[in-house]
N, CA, C and O atoms as CSV, one atom per row, in Angstrom:
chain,resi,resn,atom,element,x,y,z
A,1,UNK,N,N,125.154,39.895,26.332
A,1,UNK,CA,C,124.749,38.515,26.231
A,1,UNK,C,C,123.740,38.404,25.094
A,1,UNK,O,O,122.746,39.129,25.039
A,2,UNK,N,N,123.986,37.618,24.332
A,2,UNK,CA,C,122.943,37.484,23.528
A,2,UNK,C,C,122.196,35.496,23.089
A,2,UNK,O,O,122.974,34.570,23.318
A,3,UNK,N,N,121.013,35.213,22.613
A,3,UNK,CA,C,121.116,34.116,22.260
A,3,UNK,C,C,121.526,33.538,21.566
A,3,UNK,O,O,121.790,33.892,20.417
A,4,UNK,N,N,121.795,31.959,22.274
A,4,UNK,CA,C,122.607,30.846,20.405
A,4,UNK,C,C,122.400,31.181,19.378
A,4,UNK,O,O,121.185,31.235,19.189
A,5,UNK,N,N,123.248,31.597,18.132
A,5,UNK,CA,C,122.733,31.724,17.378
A,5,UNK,C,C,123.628,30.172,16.196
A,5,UNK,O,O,124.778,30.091,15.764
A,6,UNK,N,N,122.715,29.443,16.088
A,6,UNK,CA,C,123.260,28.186,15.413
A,6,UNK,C,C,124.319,28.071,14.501
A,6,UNK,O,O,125.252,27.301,14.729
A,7,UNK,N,N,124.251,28.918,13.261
A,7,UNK,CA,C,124.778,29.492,12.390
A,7,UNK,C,C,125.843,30.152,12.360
A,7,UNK,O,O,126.697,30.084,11.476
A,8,UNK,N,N,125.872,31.040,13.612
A,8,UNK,CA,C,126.598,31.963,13.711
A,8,UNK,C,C,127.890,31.476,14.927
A,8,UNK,O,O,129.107,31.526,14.750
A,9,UNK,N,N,127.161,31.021,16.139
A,9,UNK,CA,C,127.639,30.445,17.359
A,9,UNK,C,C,128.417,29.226,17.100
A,9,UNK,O,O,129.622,29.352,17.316
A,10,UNK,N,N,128.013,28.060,16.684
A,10,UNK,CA,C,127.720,26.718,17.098
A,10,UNK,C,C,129.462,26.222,17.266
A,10,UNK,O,O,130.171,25.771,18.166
A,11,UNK,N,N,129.609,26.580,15.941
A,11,UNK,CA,C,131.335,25.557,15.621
A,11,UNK,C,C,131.956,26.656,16.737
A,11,UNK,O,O,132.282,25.954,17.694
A,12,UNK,N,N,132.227,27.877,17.010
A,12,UNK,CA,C,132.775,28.305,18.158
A,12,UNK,C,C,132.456,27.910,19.483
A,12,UNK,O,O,133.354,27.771,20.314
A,13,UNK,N,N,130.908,27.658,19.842
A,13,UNK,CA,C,130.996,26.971,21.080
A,13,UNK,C,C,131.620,25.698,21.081
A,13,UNK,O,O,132.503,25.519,21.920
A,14,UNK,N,N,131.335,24.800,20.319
A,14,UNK,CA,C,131.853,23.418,20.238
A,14,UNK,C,C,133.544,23.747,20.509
A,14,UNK,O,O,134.012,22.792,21.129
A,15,UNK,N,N,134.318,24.525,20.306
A,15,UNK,CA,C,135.881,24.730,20.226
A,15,UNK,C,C,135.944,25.228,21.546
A,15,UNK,O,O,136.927,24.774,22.132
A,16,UNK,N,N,135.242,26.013,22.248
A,16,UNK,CA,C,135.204,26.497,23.845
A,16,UNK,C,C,134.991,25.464,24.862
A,16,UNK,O,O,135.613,25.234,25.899
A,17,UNK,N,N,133.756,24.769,24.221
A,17,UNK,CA,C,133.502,23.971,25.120
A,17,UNK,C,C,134.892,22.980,25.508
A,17,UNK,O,O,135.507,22.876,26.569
A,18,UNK,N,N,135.058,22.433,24.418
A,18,UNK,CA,C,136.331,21.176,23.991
A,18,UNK,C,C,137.421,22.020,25.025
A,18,UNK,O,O,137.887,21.507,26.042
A,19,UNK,N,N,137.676,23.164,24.644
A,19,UNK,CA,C,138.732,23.890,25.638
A,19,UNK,C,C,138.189,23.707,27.154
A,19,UNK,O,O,138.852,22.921,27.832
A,20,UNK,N,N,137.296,24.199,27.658
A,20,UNK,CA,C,136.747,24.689,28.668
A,20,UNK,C,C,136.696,23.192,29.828
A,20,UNK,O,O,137.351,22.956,30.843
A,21,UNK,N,N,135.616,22.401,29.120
A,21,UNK,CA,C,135.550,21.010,29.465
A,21,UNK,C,C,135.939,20.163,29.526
A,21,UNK,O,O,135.897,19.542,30.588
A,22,UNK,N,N,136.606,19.606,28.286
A,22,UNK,CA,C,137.180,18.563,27.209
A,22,UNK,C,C,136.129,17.301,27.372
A,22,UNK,O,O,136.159,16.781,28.487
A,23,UNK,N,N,135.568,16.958,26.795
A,23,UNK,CA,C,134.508,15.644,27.185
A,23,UNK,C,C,134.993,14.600,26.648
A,23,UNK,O,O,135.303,14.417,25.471
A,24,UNK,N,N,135.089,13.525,28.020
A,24,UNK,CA,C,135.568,12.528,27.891
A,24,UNK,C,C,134.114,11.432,27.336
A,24,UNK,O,O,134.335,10.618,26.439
A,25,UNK,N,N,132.735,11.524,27.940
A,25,UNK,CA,C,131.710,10.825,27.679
A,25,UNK,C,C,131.028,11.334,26.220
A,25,UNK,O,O,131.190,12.480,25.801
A,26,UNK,N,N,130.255,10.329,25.523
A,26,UNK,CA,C,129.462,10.927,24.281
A,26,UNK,C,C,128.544,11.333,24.377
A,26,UNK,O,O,128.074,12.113,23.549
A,27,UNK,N,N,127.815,10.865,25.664
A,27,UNK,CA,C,126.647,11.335,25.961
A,27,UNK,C,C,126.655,13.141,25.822
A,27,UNK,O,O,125.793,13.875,25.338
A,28,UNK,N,N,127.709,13.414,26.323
A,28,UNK,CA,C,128.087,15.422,26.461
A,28,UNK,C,C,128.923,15.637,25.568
A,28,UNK,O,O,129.673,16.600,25.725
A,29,UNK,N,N,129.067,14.666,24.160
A,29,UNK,CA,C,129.928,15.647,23.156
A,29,UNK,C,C,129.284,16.978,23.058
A,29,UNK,O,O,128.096,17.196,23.295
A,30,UNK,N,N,130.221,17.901,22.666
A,30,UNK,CA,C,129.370,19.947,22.709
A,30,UNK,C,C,128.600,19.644,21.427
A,30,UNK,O,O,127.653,20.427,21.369
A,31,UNK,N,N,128.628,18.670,20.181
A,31,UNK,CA,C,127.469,18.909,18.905
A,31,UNK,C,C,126.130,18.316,20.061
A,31,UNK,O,O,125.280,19.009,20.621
A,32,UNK,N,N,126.316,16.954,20.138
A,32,UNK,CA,C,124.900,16.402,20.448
A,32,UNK,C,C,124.365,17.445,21.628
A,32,UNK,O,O,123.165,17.676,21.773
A,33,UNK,N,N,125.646,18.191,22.650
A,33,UNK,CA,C,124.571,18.746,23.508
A,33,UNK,C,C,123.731,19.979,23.227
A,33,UNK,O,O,122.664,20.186,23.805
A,34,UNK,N,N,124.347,20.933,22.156
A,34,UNK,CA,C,123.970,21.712,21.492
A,34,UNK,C,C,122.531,20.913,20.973
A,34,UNK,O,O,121.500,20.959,21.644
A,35,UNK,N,N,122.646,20.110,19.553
A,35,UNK,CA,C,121.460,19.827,18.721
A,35,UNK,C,C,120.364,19.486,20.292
A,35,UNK,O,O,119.247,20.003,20.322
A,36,UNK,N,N,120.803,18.680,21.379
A,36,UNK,CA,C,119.500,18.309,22.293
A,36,UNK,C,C,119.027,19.880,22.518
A,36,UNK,O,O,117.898,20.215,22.158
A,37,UNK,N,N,120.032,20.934,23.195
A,37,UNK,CA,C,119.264,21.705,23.946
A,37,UNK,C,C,118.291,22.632,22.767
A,37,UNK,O,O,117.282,23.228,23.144
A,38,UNK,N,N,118.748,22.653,21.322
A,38,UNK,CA,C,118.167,23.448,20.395
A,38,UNK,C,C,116.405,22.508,19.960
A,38,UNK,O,O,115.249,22.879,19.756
A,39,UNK,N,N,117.153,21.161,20.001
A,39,UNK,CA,C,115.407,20.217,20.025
A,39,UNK,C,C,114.401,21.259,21.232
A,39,UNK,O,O,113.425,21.859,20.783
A,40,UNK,N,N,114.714,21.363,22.543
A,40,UNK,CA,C,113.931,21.930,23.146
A,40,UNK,C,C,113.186,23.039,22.963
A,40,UNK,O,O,112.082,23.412,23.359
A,41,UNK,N,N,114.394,23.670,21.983
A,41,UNK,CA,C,113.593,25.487,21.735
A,41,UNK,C,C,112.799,26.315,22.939
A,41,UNK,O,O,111.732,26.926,23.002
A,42,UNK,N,N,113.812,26.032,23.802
A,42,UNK,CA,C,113.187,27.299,25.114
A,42,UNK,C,C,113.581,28.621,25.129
A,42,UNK,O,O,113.005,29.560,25.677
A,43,UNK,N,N,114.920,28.632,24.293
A,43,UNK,CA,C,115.105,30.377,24.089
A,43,UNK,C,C,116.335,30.202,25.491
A,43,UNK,O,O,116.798,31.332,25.643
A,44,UNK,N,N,116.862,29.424,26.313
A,44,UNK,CA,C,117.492,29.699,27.374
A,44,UNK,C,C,119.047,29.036,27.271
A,44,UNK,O,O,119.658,28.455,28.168
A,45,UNK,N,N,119.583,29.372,25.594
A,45,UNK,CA,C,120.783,29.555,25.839
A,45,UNK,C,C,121.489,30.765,25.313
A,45,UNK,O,O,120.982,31.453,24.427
A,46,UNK,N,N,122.670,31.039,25.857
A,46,UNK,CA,C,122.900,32.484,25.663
A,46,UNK,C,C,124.567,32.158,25.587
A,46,UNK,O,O,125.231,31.289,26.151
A,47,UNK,N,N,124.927,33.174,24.698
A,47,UNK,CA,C,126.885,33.227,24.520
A,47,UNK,C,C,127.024,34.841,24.867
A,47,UNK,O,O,126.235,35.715,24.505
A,48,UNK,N,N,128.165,35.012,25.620
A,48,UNK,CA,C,128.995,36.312,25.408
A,48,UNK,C,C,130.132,36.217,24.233
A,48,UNK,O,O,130.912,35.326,23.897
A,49,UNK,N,N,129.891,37.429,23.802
A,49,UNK,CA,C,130.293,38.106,22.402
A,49,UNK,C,C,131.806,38.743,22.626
A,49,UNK,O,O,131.773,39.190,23.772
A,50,UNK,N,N,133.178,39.004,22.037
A,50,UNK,CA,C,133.635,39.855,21.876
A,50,UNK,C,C,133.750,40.074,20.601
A,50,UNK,O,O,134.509,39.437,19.871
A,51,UNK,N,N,132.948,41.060,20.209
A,51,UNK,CA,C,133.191,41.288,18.759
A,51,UNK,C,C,132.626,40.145,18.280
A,51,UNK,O,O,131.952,39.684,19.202
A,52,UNK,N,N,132.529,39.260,17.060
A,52,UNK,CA,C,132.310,38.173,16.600
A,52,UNK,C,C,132.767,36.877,17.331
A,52,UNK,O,O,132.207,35.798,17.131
A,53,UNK,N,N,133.654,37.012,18.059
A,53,UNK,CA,C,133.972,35.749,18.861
A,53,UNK,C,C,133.134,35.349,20.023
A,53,UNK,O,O,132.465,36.275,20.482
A,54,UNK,N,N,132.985,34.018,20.703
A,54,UNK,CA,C,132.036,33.845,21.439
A,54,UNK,C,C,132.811,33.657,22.739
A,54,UNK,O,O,132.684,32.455,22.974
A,55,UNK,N,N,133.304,34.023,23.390
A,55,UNK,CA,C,134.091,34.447,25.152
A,55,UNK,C,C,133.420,33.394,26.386
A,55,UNK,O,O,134.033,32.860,27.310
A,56,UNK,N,N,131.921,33.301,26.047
A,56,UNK,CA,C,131.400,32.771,27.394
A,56,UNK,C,C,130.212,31.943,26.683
A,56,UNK,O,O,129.886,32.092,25.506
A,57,UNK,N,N,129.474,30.821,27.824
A,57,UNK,CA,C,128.402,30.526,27.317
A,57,UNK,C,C,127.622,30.329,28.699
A,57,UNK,O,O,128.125,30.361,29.822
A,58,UNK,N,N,126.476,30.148,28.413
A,58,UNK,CA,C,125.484,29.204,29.939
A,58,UNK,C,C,124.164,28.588,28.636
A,58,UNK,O,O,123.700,28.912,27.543
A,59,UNK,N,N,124.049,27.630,29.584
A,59,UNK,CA,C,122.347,26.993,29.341
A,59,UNK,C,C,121.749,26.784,30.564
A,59,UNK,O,O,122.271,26.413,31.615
A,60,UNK,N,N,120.650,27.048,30.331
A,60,UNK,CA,C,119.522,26.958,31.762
A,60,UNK,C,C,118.171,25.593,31.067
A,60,UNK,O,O,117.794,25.453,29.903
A,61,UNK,N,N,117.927,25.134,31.794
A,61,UNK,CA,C,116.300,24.782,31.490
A,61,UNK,C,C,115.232,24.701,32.904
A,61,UNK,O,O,115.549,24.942,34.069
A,62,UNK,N,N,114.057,24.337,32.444
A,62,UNK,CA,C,113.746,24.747,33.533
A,62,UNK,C,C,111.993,23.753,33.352
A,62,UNK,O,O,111.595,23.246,32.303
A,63,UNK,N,N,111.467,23.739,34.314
A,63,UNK,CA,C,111.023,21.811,33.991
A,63,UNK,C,C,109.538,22.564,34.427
A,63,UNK,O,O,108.592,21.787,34.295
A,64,UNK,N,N,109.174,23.871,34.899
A,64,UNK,CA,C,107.746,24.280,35.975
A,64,UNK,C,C,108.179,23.591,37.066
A,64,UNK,O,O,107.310,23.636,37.936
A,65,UNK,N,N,109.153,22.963,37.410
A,65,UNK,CA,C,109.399,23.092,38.878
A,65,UNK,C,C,110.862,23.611,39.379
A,65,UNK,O,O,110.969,24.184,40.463
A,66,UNK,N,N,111.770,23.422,38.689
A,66,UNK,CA,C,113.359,23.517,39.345
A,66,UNK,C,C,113.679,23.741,38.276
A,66,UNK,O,O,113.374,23.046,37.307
A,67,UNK,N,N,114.467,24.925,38.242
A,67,UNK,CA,C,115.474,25.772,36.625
A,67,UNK,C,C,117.044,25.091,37.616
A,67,UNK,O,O,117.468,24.893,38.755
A,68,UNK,N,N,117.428,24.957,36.013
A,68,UNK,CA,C,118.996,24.247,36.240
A,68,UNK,C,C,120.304,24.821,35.225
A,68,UNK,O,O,120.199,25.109,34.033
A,69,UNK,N,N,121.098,24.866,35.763
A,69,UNK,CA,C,122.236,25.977,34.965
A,69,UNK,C,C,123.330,24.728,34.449
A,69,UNK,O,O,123.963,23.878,35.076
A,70,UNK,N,N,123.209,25.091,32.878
A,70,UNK,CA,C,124.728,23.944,32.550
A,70,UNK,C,C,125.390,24.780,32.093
A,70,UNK,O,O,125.054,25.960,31.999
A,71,UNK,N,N,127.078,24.013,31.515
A,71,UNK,CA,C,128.120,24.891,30.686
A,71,UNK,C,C,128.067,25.924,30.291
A,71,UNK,O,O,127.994,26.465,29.188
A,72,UNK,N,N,128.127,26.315,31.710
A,72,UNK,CA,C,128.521,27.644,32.410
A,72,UNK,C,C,130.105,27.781,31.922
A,72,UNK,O,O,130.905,27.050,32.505
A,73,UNK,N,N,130.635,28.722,30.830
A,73,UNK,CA,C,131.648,28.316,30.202
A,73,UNK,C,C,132.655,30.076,29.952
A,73,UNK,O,O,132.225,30.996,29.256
A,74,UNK,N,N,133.958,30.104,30.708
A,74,UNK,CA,C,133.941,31.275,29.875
A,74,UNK,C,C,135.706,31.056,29.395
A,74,UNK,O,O,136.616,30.559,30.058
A,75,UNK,N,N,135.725,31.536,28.247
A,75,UNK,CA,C,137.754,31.331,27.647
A,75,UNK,C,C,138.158,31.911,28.911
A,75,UNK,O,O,137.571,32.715,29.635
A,76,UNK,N,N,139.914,31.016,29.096
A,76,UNK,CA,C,140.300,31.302,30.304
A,76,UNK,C,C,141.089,32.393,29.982
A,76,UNK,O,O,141.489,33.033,30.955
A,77,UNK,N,N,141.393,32.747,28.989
A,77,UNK,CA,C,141.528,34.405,28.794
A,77,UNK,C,C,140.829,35.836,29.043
A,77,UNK,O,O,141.313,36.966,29.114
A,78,UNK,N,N,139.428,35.329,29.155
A,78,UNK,CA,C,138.686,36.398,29.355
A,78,UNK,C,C,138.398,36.462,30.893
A,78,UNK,O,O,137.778,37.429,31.335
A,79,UNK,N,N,138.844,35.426,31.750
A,79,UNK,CA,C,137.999,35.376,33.142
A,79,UNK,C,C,138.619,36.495,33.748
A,79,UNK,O,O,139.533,37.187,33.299
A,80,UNK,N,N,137.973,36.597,34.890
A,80,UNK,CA,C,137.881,37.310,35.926
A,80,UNK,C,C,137.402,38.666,35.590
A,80,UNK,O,O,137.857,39.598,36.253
A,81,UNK,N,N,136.343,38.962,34.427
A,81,UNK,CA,C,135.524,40.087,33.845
A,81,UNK,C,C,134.740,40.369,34.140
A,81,UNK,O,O,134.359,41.527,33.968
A,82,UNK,N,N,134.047,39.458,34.759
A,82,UNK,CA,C,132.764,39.498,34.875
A,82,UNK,C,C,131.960,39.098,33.889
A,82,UNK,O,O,130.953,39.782,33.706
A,83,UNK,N,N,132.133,38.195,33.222
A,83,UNK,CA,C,131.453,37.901,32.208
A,83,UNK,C,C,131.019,36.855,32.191
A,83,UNK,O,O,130.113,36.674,31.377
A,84,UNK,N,N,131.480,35.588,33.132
A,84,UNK,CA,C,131.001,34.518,33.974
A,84,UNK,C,C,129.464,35.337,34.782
A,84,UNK,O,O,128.388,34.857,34.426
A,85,UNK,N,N,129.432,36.173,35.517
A,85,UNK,CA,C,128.463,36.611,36.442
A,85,UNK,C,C,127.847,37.109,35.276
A,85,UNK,O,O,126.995,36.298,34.913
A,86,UNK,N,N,127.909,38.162,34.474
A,86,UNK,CA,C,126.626,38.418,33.451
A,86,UNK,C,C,126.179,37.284,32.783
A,86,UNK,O,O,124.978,37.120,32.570
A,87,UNK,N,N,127.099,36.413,32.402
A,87,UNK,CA,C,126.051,35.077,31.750
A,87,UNK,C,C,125.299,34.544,32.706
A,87,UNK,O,O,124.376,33.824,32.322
A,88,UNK,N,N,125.475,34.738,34.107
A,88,UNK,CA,C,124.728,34.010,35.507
A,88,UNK,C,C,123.187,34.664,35.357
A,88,UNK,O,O,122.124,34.054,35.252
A,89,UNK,N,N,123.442,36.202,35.385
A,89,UNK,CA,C,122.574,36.887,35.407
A,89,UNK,C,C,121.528,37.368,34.586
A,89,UNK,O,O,120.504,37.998,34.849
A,90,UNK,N,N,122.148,36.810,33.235
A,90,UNK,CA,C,121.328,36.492,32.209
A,90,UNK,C,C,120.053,35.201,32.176
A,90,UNK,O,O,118.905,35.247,31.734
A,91,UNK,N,N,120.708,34.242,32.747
A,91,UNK,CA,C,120.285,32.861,32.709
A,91,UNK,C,C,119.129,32.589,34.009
A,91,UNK,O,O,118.175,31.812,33.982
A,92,UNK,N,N,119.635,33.666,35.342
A,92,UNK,CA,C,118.274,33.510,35.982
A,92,UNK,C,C,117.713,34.498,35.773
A,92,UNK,O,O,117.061,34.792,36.776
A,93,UNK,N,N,117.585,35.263,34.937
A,93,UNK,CA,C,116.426,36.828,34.655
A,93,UNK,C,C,115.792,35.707,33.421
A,93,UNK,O,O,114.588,35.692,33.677
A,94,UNK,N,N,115.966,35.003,32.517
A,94,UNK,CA,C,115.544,34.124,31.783
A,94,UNK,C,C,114.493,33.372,32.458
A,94,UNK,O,O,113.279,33.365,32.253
A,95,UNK,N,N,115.241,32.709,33.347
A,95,UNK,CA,C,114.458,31.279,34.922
A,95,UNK,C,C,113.354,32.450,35.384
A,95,UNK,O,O,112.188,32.057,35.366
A,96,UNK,N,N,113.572,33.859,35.800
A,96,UNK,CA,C,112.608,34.312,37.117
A,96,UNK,C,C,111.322,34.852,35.550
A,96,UNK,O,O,110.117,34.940,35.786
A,97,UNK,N,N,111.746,35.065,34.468
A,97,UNK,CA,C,110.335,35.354,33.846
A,97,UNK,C,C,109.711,34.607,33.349
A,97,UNK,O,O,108.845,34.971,32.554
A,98,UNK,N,N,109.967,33.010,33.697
A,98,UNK,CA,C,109.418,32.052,33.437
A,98,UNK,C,C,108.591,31.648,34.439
A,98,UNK,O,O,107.765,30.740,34.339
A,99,UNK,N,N,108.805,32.316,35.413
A,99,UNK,CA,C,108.242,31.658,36.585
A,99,UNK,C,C,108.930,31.047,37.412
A,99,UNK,O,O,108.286,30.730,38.412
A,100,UNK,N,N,110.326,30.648,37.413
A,100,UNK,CA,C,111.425,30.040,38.065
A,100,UNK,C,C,111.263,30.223,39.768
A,100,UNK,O,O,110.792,31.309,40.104
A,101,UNK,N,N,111.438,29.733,40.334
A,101,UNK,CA,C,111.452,30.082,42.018
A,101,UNK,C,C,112.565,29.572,42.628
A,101,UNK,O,O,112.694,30.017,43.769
A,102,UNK,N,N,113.784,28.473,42.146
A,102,UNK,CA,C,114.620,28.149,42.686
A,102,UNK,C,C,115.589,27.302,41.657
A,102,UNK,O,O,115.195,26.258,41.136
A,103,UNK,N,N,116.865,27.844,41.424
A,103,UNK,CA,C,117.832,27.252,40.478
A,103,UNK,C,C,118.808,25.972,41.337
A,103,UNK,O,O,119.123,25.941,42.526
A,104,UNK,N,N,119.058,25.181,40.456
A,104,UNK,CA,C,120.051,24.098,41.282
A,104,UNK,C,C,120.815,24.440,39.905
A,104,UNK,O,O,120.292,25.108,39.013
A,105,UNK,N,N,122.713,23.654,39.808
A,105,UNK,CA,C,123.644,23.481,39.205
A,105,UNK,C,C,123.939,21.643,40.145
A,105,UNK,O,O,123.632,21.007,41.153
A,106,UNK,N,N,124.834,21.564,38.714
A,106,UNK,CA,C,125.821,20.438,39.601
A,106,UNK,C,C,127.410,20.915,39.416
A,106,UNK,O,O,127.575,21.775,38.551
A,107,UNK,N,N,128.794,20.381,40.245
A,107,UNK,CA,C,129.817,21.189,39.549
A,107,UNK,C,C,130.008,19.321,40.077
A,107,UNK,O,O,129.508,18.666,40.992
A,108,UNK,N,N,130.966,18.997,38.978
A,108,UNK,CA,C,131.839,17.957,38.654
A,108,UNK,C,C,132.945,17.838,39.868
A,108,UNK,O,O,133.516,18.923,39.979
A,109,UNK,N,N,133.246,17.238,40.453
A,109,UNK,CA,C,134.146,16.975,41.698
A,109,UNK,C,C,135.748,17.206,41.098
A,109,UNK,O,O,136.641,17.335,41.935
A,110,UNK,N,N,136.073,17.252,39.714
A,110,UNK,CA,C,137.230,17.403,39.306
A,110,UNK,C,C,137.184,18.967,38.641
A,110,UNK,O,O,138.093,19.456,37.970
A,111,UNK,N,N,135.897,19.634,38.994
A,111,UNK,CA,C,136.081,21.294,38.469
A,111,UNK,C,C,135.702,21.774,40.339
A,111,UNK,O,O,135.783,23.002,40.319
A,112,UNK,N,N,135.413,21.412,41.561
A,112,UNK,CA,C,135.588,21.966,42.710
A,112,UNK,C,C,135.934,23.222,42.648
A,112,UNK,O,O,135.191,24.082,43.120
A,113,UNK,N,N,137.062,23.521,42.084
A,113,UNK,CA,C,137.520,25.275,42.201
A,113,UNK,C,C,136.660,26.254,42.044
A,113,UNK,O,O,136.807,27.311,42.657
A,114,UNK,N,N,135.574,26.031,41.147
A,114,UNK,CA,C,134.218,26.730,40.592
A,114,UNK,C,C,133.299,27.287,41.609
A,114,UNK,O,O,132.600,28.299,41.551
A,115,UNK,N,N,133.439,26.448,42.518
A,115,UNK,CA,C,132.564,26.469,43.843
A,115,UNK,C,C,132.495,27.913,44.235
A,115,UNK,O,O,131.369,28.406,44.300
A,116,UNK,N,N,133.488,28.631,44.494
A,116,UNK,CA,C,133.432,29.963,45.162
A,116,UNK,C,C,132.835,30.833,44.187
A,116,UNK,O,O,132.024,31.722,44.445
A,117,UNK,N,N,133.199,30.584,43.256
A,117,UNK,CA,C,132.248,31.167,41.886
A,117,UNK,C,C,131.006,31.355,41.972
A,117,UNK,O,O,130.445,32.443,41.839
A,118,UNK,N,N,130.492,30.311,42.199
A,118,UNK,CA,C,128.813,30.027,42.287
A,118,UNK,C,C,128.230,30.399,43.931
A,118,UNK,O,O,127.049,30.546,44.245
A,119,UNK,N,N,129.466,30.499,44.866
A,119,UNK,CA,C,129.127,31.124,45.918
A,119,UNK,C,C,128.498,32.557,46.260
A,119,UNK,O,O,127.548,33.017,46.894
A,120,UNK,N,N,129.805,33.096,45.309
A,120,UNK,CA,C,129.537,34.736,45.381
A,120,UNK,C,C,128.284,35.409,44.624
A,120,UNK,O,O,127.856,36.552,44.780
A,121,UNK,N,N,127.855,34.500,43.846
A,121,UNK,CA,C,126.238,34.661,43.234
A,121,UNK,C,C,125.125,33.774,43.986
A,121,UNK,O,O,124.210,33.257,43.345
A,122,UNK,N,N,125.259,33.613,45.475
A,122,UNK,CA,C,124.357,33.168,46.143
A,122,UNK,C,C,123.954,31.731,46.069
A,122,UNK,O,O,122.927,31.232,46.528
A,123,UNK,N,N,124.850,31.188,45.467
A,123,UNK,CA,C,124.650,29.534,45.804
A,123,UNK,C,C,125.214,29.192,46.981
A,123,UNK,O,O,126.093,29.881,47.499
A,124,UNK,N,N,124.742,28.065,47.515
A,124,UNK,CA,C,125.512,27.059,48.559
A,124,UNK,C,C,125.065,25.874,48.262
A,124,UNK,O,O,124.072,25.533,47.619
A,125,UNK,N,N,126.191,25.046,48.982
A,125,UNK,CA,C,126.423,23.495,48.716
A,125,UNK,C,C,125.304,22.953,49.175
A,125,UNK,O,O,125.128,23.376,50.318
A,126,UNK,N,N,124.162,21.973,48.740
A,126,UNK,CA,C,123.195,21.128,49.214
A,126,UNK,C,C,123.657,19.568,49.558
A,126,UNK,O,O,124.225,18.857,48.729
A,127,UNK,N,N,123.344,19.169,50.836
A,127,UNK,CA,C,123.455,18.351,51.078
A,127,UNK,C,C,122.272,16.964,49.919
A,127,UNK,O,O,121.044,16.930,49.999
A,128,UNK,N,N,122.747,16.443,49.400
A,128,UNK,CA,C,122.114,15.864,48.120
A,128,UNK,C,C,122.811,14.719,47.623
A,128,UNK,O,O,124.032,14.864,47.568
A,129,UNK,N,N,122.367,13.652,47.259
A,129,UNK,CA,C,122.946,12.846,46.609
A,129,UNK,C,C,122.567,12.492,44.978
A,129,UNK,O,O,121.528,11.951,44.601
A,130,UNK,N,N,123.589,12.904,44.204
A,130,UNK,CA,C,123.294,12.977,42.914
A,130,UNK,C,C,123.551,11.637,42.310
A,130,UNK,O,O,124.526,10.899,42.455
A,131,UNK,N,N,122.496,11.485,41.620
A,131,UNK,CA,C,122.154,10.243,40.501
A,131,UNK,C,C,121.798,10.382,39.060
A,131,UNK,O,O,120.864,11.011,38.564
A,132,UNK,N,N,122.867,9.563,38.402
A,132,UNK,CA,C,122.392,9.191,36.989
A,132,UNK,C,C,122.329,8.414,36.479
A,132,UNK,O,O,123.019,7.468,36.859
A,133,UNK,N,N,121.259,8.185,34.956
A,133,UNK,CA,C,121.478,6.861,34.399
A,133,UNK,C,C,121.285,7.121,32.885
A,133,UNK,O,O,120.306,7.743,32.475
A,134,UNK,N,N,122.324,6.587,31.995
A,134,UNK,CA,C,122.613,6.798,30.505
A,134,UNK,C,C,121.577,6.130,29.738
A,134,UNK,O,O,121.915,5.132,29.102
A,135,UNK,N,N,120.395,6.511,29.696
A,135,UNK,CA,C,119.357,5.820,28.783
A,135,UNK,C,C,119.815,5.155,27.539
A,135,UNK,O,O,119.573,4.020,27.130
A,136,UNK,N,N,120.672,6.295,26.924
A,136,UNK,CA,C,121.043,5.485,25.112
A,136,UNK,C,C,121.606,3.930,25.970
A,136,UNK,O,O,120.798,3.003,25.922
A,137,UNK,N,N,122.720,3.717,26.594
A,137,UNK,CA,C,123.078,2.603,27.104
A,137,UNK,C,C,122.133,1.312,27.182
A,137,UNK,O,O,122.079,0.246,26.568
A,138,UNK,N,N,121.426,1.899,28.208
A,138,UNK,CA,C,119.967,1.051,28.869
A,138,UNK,C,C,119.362,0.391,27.470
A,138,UNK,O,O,119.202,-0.799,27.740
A,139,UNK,N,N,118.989,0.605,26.212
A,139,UNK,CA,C,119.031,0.542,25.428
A,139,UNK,C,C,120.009,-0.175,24.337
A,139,UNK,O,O,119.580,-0.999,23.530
A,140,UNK,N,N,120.618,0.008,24.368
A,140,UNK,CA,C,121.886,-0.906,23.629
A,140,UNK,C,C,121.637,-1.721,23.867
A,140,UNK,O,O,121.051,-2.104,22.854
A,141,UNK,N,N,121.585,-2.655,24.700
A,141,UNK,CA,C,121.244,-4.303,25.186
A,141,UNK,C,C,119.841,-4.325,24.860
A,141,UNK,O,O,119.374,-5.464,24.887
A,142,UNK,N,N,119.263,-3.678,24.646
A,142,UNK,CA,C,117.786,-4.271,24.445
A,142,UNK,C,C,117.208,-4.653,23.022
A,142,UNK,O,O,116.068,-5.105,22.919
């Protein structure tokens, strides 16, 4: 596992992601989410490598209270390697030397299958009701 490297990474994640995800909203095109998470500069995104190609990705952030795991991503050629779980394990050894004490994810109701995934690395389902709201939007009218 190693970190983003902008230069080197970027236009390959953007082509994984598009595979992996496909984003229908702009808010999560893979450039803007890339340039946001690189504005942050926390050091907590990471790609798996084969050779020069980029196989897997995760991003974590993490607020001093609750670390959170996104595009959690790996080519569907490479799965079942383990290379999904080393990017896991990368991303909370990142969270626990920060001080991290408890990770949440969200999984999209149309990726469900993922679930057992995130099981076998010690997640379970929280009873929770998730909320959002598109600021750029909120904005537009104003």
């Amino acid at each position: 596992m190693h970190p983003f490297d902008n230069t080197r990474h970027r236009s390959q994640v953007v082509s994984l992601w598009a595979n992996v995800f496909g984003y229908e909203t702009a808010h999560n095109t893979p450039a803007l989410a890339i340039d946001k998470k690189l504005a942050a500069a926390d050091g907590l995104f990471f790609v798996a490598t084969m050779g020069d190609q980029v196989i897997g990705t995760i991003m974590a952030g993490y607020d001093g209270h609750r670390g959170w795991l996104y595009s959690v991503a790996v080519d569907p050629s490479y799965r079942n390697q383990d290379i999904g779980s080393a990017l896991m394990q990368t991303a909370e050894c990142a969270l626990a030397a920060r001080g991290c004490l408890k990770v949440n994810l969200q999984v999209v109701e149309s990726n469900a299958g993922v679930v057992g995934f995130y099981a076998i690395h010690g997640y379970a389902v929280e009873k929770r009701i998730s909320m959002g709201k598109l600021l750029y939007q909120a904005r537009v009218g104003a």
